[in-house]
Every structure is written in C-alpha cells, then in structure tokens.
N, C-alpha and C positions, 0 to 999 in steps of 0.2 A: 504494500500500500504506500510505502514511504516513496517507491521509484513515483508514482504515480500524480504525490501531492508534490513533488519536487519538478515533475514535468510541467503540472498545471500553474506552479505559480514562478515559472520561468514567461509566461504573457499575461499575468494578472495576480490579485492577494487577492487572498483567502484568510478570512478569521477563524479563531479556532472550533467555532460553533461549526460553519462552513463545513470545514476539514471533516466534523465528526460525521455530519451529515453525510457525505460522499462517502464516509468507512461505513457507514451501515448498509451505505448502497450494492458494497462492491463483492461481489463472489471470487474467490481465488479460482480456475478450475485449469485440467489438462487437456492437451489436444496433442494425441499423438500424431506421428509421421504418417504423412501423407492422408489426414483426414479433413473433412472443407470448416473452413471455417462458416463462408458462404459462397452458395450456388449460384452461377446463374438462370434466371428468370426468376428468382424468389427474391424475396423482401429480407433484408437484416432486419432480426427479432433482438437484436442483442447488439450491444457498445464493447468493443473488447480494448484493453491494452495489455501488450508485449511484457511480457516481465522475464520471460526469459526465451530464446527460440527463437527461428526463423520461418517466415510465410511467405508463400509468394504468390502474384494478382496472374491470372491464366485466363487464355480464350482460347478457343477453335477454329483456325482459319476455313475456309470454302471446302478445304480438299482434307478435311479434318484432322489435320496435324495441330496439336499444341503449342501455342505459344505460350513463354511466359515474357508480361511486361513491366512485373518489377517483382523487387524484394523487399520484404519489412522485418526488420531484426528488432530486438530490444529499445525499448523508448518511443514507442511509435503507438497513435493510438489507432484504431479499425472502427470508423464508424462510417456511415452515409447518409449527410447533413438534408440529404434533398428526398429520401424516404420513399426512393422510387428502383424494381427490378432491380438486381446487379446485371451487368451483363457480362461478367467476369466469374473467374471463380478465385477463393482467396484459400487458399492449400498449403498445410505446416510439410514446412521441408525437412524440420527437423522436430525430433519430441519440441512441445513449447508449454508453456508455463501462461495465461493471461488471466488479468482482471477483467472480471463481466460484469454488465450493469445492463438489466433490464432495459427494454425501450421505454417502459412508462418507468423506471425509476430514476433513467438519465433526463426525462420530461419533468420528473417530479424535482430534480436537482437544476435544473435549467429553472422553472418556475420559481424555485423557492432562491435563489444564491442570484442577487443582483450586480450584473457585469457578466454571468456566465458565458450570454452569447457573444459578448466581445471577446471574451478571452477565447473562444472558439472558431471566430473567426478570424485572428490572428495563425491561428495553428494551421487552418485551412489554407490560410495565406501562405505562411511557413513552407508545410507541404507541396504547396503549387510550384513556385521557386524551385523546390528542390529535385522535383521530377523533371522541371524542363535543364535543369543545367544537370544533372545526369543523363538524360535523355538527346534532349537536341545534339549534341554533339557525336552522337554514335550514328546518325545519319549519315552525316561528313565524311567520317573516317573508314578509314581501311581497316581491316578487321586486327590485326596486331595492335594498332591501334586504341580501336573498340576494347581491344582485354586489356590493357596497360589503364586505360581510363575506365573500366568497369574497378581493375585491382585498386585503383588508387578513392573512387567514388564509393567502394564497399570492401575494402580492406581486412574486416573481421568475416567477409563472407566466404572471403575466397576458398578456404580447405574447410568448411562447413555445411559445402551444398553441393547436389551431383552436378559431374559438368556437362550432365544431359540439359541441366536448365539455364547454368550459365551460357553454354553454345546458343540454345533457344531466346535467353534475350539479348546475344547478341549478333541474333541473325544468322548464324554460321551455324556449318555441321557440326559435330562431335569430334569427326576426324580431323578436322581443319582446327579447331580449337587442341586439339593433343598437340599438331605439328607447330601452332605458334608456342606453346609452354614448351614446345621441348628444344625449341630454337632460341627463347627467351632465357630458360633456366640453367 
C-alpha cells in the first residue's frame, strides 16, 4: 500500500484521513503468468496497481498474429478513465503482485477525496508523454536500433520477459532479435 500512497502523492497531497480511506479501498491480490488482467471487448471491472511484476497491453492483427504494444512493470497504475470496451488485452508476463480497487470503490474515493481527478489527470498526462517518447521513435529506427532504445527505455525488463514479446513490440522476428543480441553482446 505504501508503493501506492507514494505514487499518488508524487501529482497531489493527501491527508491522512484520505490515505486511510484508499487502504480500506484496496485488495492486495495475484495474477499469475500469462493470465489477463483485461480482455478485449469487455469493460475493466477493476483499478489495479503494479506492486510487483510485469504486464503487457496485446492485440490481434488481420492475419491473427499477436502483437504486443507495451509493457507495464512496477509503479504503474491499470485503469480506463473513459469506461469504454478495451480493445486490447493486458496479460502478466511474469507472476505479478497488484493492488485492486473496485470500480464503485475507486468512484466512491474519487467522490469523497477532493483534487482526486486532478491528480488523475496528471498521471494520465504523465503516461501519454511517456508512450509517445518510447514509442515514436521505434518507427524511425532500424531494428538494432529499436532494441538499444527498447534496453535503454525498459532496462529492468530486459532479462524478465520472453523475447517472443520483446521481438513483437519491436516489430521484428525472434530470429532477427537473437542475431542483433548476439552481434550487440
């Protein structure tokens, strides 16, 4: 709970009534490897934050091969502000550890804690920022490239996740991702 009250008032204070409030909100639980956090075409019933483990956001292309289009490690929270279909899926890469919080009792902490949504939309901000300058630039680049700036943009991920999904978000085969590690290392 502590990671969680130290995320939140890194964009806003919190009193200590506040704080208590959000611990009675929050369930600890597990999610093992490889099970969804959320599907697509369904609704998030649930707020999560990372407390330990890695997840990563997947789709389906045309010709149904999986993509994946990011990662979410520790410090990060799972929610969706606009309360509409995913059309992604969000799937633990590795065992992970998260705090959950009801839909009506993150409504019922939004309602009662004034400044919540600002501080919410800070982090929404936050987040937006931080996909495009991880992302846009993997467009550009050549694929050596792409994993030099994947290693450097996710650092703690790198020997934590298969490089079935590293290859897959960064566009390239498996085989082609072996041959830059082993040219690089």
């Amino acid at each position: 709970m502590e990671e969680f009250i130290e995320y939140i008032l890194q964009y806003g204070n919190l009193n200590p009534k506040q704080i208590d409030l959000i611990a009675k909100k929050a369930t600890r639980t597990k999610l093992g490897k490889d099970e969804y956090f959320a599907e697509a075409g369904k609704s998030l019933k649930q707020v999560g934050f990372v407390l330990e483990g890695v997840l990563r956001l997947c789709y389906y292309n045309n010709k149904g091969e999986e993509i994946t289009r990011y990662f979410i490690n520790e410090n990060h929270l799972l929610f969706n502000p606009y309360k509409e279909p995913f059309t992604e899926y969000i799937q633990a890469v590795t065992d992970c550890e998260l705090l959950i919080f009801t839909n009506e009792d993150w409504e019922d902490i939004s309602n009662t804690i004034v400044g919540w949504e600002a501080i919410l939309q800070k982090i929404i901000a936050k987040a937006l920022v931080q996909k495009l300058q991880r992302r846009s630039p993997l467009v550009e680049q050549n694929a050596t490239t792409r994993y030099l700036m994947f290693m450097e943009s996710f650092p703690s991920l790198v020997n934590r996740i298969p490089l079935s999904y590293v290859a897959s978000y960064l566009g390239i085969t498996q085989s082609s991702l072996s041959r830059i590690r082993k040219n690089i290392h």
